[in-house]
LUMTORSE-975723 format. One record per atom (N, C-alpha, C): residue number from 1; residue in one letter; chain; atom name; x, y, z. Coordinates in nm, 4 decimals, padded with zeros to 6 digits, m for minus. Example, Ala and Ser with C-alpha at 12.3 -4.5 7.8 and 13.67 -1.06 7.14 Angstrom:
# LUMTORSE-975723
 num residuo cadena atomo        x        y        z
   1       A      A     N  01.3190 m00.5690  00.7800
   1       A      A    CA  01.2300 m00.4500  00.7800
   1       A      A     C  01.3200 m00.3300  00.7800
   2       S      A     N  01.2850 m00.2250  00.7080
   2       S      A    CA  01.3670 m00.1060  00.7140
   2       S      A     C  01.2900  00.0030  00.7870
//
This chain:
# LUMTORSE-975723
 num residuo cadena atomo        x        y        z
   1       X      A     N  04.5068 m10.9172  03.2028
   1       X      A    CA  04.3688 m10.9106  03.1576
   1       X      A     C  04.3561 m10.8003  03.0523
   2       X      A     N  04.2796 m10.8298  02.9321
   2       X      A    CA  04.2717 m10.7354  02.8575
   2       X      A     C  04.1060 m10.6896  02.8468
   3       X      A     N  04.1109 m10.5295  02.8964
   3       X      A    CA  03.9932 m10.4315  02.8994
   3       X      A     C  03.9845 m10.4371  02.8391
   4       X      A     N  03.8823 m10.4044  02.7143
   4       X      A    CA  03.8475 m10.3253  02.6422
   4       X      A     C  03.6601 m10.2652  02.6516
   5       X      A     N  03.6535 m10.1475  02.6687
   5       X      A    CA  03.5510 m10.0697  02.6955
   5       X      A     C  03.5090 m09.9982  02.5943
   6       X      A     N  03.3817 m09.9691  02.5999
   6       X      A    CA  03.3528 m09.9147  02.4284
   6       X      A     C  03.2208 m09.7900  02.5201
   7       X      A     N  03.2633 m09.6699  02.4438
   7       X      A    CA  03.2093 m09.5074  02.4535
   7       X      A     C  03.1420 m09.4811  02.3791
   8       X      A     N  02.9929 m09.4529  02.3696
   8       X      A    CA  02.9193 m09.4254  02.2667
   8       X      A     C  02.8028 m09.3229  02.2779
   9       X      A     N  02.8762 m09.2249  02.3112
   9       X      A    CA  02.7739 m09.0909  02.4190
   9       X      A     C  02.7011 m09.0562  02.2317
  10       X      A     N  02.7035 m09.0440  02.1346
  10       X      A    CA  02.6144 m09.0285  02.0423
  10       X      A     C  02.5115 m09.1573  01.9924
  11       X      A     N  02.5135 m09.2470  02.0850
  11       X      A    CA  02.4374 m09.3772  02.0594
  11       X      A     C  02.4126 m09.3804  01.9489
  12       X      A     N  02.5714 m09.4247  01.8735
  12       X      A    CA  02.5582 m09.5176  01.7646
  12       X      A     C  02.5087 m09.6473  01.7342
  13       X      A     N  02.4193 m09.7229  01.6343
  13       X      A    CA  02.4278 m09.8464  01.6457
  13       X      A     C  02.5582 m09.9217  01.6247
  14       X      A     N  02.6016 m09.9829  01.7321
  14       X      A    CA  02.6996 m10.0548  01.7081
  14       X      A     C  02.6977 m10.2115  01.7872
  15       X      A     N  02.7968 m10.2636  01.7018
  15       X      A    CA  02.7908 m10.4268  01.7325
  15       X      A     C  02.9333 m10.4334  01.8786
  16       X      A     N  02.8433 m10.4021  01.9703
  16       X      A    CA  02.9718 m10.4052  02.0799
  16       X      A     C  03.0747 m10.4898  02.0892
  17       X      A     N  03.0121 m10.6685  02.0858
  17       X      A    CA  03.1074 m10.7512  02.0962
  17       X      A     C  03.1701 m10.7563  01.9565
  18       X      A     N  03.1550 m10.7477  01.8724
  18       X      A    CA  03.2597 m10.7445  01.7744
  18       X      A     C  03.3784 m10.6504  01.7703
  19       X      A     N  03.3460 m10.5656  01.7997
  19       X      A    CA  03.4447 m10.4437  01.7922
  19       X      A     C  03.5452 m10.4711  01.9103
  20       X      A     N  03.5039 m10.4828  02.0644
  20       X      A    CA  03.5859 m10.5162  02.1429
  20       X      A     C  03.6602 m10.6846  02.1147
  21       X      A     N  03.5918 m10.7571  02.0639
  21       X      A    CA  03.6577 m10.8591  02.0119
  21       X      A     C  03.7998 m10.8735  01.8769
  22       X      A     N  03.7627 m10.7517  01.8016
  22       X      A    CA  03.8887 m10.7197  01.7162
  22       X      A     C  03.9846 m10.6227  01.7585
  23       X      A     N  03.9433 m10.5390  01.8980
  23       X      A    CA  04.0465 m10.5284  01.9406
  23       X      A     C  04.1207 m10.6268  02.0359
  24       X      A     N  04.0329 m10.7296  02.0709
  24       X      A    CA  04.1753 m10.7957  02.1999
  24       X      A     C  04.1858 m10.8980  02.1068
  25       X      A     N  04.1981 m10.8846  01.9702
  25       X      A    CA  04.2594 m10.9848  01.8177
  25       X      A     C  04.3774 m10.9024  01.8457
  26       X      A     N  04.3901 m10.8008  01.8630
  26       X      A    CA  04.5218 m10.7147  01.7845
  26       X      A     C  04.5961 m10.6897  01.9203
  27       X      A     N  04.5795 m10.6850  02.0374
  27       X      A    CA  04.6458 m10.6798  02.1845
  27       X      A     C  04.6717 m10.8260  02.1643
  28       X      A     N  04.6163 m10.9379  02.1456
  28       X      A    CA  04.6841 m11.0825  02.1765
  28       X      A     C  04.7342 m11.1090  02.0764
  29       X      A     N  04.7610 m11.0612  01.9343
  29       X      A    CA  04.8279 m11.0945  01.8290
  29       X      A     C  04.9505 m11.0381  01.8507
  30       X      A     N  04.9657 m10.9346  01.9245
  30       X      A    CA  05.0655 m10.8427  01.9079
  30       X      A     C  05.1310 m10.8765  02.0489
  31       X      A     N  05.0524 m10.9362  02.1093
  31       X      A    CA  05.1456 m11.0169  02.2720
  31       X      A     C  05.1372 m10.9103  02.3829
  32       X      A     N  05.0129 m10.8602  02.4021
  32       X      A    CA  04.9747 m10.7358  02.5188
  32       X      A     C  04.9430 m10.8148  02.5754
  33       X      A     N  05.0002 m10.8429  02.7347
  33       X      A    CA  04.9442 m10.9448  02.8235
  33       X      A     C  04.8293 m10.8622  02.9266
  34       X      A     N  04.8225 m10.7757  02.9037
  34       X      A    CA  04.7654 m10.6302  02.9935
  34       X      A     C  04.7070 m10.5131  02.9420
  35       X      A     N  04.6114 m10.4955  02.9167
  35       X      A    CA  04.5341 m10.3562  02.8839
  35       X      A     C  04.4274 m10.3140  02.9394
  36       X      A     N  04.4155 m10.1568  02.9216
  36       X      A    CA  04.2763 m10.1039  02.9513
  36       X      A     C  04.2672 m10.0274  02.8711
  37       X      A     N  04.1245 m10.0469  02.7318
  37       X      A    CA  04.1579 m09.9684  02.6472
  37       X      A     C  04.0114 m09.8862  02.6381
  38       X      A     N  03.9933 m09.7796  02.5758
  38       X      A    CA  03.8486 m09.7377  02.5697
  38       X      A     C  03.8457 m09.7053  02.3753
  39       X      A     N  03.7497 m09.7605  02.3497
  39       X      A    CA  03.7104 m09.7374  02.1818
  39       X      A     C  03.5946 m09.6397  02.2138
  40       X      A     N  03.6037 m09.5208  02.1683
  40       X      A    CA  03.5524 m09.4072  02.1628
  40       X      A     C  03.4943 m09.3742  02.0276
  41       X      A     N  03.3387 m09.3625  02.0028
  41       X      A    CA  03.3000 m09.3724  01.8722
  41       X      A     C  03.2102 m09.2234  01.8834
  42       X      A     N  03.2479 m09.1021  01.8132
  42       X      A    CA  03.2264 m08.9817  01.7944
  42       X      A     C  03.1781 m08.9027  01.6661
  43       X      A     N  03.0751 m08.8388  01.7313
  43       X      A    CA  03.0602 m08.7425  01.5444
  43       X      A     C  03.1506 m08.6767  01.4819
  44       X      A     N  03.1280 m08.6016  01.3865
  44       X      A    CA  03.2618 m08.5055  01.2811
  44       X      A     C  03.3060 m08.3879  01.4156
  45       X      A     N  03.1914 m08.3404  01.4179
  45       X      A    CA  03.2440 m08.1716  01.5394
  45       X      A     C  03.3773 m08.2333  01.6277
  46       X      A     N  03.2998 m08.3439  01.7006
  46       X      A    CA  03.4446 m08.3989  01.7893
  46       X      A     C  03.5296 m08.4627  01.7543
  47       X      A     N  03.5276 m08.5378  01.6319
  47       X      A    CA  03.7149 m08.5646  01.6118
  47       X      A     C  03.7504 m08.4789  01.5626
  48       X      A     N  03.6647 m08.3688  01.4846
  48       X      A    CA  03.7437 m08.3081  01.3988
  48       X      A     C  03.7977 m08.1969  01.5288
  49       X      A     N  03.7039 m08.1844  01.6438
  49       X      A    CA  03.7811 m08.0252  01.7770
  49       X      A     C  03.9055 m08.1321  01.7922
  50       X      A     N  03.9220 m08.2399  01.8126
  50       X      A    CA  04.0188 m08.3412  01.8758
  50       X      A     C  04.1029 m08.3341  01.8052
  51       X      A     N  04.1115 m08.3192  01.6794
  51       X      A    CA  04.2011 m08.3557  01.5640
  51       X      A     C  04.2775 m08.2427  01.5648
  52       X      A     N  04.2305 m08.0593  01.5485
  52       X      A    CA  04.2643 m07.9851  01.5197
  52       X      A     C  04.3268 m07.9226  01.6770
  53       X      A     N  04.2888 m07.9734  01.7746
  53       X      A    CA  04.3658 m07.9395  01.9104
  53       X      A     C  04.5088 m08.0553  01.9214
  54       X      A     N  04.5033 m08.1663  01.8744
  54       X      A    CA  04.6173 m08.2367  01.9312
  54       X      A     C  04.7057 m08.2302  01.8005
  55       X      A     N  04.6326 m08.2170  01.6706
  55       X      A    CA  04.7690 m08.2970  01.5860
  55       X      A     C  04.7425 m08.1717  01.4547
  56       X      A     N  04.6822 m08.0644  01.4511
  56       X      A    CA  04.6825 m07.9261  01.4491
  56       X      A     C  04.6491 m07.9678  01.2896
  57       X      A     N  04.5307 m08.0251  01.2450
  57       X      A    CA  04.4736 m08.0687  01.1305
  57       X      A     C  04.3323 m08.0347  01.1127
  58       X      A     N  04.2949 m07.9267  01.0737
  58       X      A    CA  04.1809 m07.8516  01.0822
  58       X      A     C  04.0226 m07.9726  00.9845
  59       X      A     N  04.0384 m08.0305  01.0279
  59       X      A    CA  03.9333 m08.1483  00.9313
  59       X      A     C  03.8837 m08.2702  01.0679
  60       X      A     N  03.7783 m08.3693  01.0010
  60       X      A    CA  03.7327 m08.4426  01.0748
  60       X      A     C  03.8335 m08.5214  01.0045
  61       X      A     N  03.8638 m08.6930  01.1082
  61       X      A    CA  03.9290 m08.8008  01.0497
  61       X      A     C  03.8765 m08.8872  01.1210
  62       X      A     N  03.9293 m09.0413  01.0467
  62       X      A    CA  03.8936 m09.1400  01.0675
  62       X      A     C  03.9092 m09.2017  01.2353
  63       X      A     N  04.0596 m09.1893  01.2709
  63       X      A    CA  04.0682 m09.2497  01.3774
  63       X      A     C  04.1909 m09.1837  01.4484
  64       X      A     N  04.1653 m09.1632  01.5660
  64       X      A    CA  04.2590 m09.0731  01.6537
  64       X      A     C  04.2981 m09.1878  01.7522
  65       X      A     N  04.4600 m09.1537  01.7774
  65       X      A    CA  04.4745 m09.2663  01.9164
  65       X      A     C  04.5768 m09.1630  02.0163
  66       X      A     N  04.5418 m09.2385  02.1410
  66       X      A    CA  04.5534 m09.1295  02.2806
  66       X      A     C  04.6211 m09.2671  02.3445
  67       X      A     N  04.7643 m09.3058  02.3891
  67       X      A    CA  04.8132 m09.3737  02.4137
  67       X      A     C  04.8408 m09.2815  02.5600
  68       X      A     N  04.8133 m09.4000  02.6367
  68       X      A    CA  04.8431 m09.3099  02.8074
  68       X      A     C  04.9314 m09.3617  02.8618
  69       X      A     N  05.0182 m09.4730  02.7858
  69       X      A    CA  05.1500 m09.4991  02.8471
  69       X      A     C  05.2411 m09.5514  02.7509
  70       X      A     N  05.3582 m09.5566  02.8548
  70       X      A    CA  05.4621 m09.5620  02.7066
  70       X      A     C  05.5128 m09.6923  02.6875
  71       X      A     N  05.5211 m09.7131  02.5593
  71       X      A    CA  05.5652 m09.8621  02.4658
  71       X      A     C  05.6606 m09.9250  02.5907
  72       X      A     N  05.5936 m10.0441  02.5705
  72       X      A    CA  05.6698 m10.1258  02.6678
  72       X      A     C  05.5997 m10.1605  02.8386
  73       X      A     N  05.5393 m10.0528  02.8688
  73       X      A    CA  05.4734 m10.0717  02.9629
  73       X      A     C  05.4249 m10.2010  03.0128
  74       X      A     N  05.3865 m10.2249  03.1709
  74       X      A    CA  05.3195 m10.3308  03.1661
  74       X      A     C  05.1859 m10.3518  03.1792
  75       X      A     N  05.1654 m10.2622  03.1407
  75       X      A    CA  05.0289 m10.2790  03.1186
  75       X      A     C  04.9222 m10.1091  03.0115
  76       X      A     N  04.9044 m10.1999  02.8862
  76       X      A    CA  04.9055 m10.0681  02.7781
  76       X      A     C  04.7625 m10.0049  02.8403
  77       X      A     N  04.7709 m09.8818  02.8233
  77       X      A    CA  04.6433 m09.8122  02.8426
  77       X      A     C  04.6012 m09.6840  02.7127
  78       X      A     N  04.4970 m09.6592  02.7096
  78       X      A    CA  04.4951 m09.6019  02.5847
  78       X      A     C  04.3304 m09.5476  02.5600
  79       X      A     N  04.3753 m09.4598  02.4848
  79       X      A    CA  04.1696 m09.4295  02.3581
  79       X      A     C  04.1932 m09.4543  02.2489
  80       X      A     N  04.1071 m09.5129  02.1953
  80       X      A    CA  04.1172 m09.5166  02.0368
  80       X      A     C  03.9891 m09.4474  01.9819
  81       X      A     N  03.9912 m09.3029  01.9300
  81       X      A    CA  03.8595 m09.2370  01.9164
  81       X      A     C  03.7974 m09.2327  01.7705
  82       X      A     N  03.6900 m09.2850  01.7157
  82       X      A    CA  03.6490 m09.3288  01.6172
  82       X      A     C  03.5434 m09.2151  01.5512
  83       X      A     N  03.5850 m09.1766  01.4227
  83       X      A    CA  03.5149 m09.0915  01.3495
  83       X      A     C  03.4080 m09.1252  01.2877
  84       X      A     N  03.2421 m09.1930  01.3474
  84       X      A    CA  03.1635 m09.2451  01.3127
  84       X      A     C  03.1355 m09.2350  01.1734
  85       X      A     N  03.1100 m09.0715  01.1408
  85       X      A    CA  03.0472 m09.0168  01.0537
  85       X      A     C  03.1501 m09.0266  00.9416
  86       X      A     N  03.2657 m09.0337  00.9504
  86       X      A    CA  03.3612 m09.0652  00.8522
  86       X      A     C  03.3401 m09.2254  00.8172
  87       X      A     N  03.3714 m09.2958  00.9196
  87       X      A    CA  03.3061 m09.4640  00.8693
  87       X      A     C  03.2212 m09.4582  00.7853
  88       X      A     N  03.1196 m09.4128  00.8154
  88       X      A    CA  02.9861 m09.4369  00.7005
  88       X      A     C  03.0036 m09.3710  00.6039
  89       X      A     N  03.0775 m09.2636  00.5610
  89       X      A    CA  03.1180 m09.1778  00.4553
  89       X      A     C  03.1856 m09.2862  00.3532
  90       X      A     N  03.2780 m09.3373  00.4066
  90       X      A    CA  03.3557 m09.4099  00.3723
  90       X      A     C  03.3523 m09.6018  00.3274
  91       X      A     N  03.2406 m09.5960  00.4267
  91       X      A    CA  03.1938 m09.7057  00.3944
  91       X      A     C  03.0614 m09.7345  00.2568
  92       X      A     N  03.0369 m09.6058  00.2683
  92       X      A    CA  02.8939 m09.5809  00.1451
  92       X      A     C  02.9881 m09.5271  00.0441
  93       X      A     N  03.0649 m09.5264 m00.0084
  93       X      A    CA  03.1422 m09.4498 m00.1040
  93       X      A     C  03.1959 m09.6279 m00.1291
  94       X      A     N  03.3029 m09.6744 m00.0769
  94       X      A    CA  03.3356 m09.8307 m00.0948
  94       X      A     C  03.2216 m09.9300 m00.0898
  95       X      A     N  03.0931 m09.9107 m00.0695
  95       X      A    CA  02.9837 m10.0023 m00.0907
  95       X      A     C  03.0204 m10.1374 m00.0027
  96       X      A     N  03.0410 m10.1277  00.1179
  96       X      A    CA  03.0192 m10.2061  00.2529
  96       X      A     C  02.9560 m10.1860  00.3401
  97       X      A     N  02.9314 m10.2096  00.4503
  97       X      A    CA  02.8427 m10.1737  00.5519
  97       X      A     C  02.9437 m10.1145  00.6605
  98       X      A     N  02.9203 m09.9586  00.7333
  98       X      A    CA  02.9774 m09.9388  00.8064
  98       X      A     C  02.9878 m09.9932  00.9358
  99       X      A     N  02.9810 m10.1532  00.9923
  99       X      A    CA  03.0114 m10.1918  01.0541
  99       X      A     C  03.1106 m10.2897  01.0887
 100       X      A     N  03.1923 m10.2880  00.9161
 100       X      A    CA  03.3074 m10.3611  00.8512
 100       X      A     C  03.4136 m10.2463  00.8721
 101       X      A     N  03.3699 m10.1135  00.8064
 101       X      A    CA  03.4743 m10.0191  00.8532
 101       X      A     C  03.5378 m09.9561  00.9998
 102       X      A     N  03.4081 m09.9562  01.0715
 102       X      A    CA  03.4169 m09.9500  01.2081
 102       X      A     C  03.5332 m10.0240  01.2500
 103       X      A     N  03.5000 m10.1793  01.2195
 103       X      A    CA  03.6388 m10.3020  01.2744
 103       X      A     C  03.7591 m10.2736  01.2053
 104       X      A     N  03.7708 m10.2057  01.1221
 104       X      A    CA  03.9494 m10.1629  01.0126
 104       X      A     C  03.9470 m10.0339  01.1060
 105       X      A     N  03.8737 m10.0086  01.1573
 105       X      A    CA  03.9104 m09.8451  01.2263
 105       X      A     C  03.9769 m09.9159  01.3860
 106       X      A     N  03.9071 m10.0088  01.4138
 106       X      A    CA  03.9254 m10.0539  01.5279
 106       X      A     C  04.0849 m10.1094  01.5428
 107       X      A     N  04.1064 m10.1935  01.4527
 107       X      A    CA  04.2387 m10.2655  01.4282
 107       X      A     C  04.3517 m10.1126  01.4150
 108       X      A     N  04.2926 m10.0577  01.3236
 108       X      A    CA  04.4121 m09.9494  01.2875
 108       X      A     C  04.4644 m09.9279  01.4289
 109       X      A     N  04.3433 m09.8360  01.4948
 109       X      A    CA  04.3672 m09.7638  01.6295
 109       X      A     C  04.4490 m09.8501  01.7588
 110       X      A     N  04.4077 m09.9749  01.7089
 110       X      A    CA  04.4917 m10.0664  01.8425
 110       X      A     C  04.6449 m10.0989  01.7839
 111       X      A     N  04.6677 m10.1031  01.6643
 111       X      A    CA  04.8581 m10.1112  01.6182
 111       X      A     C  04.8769 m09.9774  01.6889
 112       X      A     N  04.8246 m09.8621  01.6245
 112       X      A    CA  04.8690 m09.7822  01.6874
 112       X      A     C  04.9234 m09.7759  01.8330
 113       X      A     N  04.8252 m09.8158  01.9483
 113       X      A    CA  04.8573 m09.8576  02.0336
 113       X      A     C  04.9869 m09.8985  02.0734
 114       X      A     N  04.9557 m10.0001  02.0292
 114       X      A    CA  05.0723 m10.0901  02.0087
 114       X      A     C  05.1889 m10.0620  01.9485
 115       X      A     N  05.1956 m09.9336  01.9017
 115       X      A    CA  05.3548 m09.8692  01.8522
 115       X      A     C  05.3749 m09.8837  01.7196
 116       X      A     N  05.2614 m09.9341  01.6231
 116       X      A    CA  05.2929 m09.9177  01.4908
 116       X      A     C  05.2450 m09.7837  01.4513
 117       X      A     N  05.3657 m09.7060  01.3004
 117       X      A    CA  05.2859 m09.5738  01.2949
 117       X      A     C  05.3103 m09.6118  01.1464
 118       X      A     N  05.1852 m09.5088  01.0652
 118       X      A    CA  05.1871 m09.5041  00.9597
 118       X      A     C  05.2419 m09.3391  00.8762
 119       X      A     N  05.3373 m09.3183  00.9524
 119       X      A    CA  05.3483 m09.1833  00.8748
 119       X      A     C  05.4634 m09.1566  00.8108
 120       X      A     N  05.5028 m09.3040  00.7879
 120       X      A    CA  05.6383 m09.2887  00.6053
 120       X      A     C  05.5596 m09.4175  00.5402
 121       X      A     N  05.6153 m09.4441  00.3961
 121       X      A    CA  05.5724 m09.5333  00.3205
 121       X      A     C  05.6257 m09.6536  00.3841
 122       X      A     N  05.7274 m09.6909  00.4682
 122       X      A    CA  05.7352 m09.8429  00.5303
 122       X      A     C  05.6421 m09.8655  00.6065
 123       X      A     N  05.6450 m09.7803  00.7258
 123       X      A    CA  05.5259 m09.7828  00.8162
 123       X      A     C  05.3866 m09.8016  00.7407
 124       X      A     N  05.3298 m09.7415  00.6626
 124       X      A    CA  05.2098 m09.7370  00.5610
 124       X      A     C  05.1843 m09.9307  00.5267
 125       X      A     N  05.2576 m09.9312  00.5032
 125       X      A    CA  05.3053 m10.0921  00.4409
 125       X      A     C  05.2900 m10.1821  00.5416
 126       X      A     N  05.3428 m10.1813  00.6647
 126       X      A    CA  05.3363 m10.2072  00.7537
 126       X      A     C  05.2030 m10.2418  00.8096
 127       X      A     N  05.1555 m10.1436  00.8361
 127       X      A    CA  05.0073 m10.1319  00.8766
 127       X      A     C  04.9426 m10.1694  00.8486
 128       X      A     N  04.9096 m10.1793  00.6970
 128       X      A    CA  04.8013 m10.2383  00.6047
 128       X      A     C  04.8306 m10.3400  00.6301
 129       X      A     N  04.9815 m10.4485  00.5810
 129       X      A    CA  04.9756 m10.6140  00.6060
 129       X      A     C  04.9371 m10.6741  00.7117
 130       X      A     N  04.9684 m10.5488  00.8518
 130       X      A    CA  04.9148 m10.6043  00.9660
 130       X      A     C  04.7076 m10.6343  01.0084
 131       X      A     N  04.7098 m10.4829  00.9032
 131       X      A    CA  04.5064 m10.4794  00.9078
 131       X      A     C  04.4620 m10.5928  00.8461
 132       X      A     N  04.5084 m10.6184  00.7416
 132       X      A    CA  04.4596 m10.7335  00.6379
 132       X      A     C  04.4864 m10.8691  00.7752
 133       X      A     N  04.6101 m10.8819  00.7773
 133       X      A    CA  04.6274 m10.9501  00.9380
 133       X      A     C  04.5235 m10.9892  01.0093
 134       X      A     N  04.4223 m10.8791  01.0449
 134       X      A    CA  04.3681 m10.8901  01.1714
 134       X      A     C  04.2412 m10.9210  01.1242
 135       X      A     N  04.2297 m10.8895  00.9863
 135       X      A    CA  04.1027 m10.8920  00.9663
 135       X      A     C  04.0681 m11.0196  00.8936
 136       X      A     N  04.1762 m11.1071  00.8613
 136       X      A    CA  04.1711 m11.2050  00.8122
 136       X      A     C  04.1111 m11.3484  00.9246
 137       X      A     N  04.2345 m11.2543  01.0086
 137       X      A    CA  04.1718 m11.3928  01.1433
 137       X      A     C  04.0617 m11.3793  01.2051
 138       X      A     N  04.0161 m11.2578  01.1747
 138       X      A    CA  03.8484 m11.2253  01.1998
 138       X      A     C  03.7419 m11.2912  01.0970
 139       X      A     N  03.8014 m11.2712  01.0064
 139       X      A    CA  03.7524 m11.3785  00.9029
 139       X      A     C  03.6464 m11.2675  00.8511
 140       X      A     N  03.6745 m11.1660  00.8117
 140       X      A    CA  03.6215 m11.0194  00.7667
 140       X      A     C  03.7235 m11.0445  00.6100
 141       X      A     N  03.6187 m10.9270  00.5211
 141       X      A    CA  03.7004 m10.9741  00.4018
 141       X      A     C  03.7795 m10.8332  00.4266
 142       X      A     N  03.9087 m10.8312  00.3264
 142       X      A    CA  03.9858 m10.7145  00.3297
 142       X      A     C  03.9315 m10.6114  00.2606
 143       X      A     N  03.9274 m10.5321  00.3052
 143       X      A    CA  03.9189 m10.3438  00.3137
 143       X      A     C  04.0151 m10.2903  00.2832
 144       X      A     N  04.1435 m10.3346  00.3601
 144       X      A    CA  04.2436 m10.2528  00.4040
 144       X      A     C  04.3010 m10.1797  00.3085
//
């Protein structure tokens, strides 16, 4: 069975079923027969305390992931914590609606999950063909 639970202690407007719907796109694309995942959608102060306590990057960012078990598992568990205020930054600067970026934040955070990383230029490459991927079968136009 695939969880997916969505956190929104700053009551963002957000489109719940979509978002949990592009993530169990990217757990059943990617062949997760099992998850419990939580999408965590946060202001700048908290990704950016989150950011600068786990991965020692003194700034707010887009999307943080908290994988609670290890690749392969049978059953993935995880956070995927979402930098609201960066979405809309980002989304008003690219002239979309931040509820298109939200879902590329969403996808990112669940490869991650899922053991894809973006931190050499293959991986980078990687990632993106897979976002465009996800967002295609969502039938969302590409961002990525």
């Amino acid at each position: 069975m695939l969880r997916v639970s969505i956190a929104n202690p700053y009551e963002y407007p957000l489109e719940f079923q979509k978002l949990k719907d592009a993530a169990r796109a990217v757990f059943e694309g990617e062949g997760v027969r099992a998850c419990k995942v939580t999408l965590a959608f946060v202001d700048n102060p908290h990704i950016h305390r989150l950011n600068r306590q786990f991965l020692n990057h003194d700034e707010p960012t887009d999307v943080l992931t908290f994988p609670y078990t290890d690749p392969g598992a049978k059953a993935l568990e995880g956070e995927v914590v979402i930098g609201y205020e960066i979405a809309k930054e980002y989304a008003d600067d690219r002239k979309h609606d931040v509820s298109l970026e939200l879902l590329l934040y969403v996808i990112h955070g669940c490869l991650h999950l899922c053991g894809y990383t973006d931190t050499d230029a293959a991986g980078e490459r990687e990632m993106r063909a897979k976002e465009r991927e996800y967002l295609t079968k969502l039938n969302l136009p590409d961002i990525a």
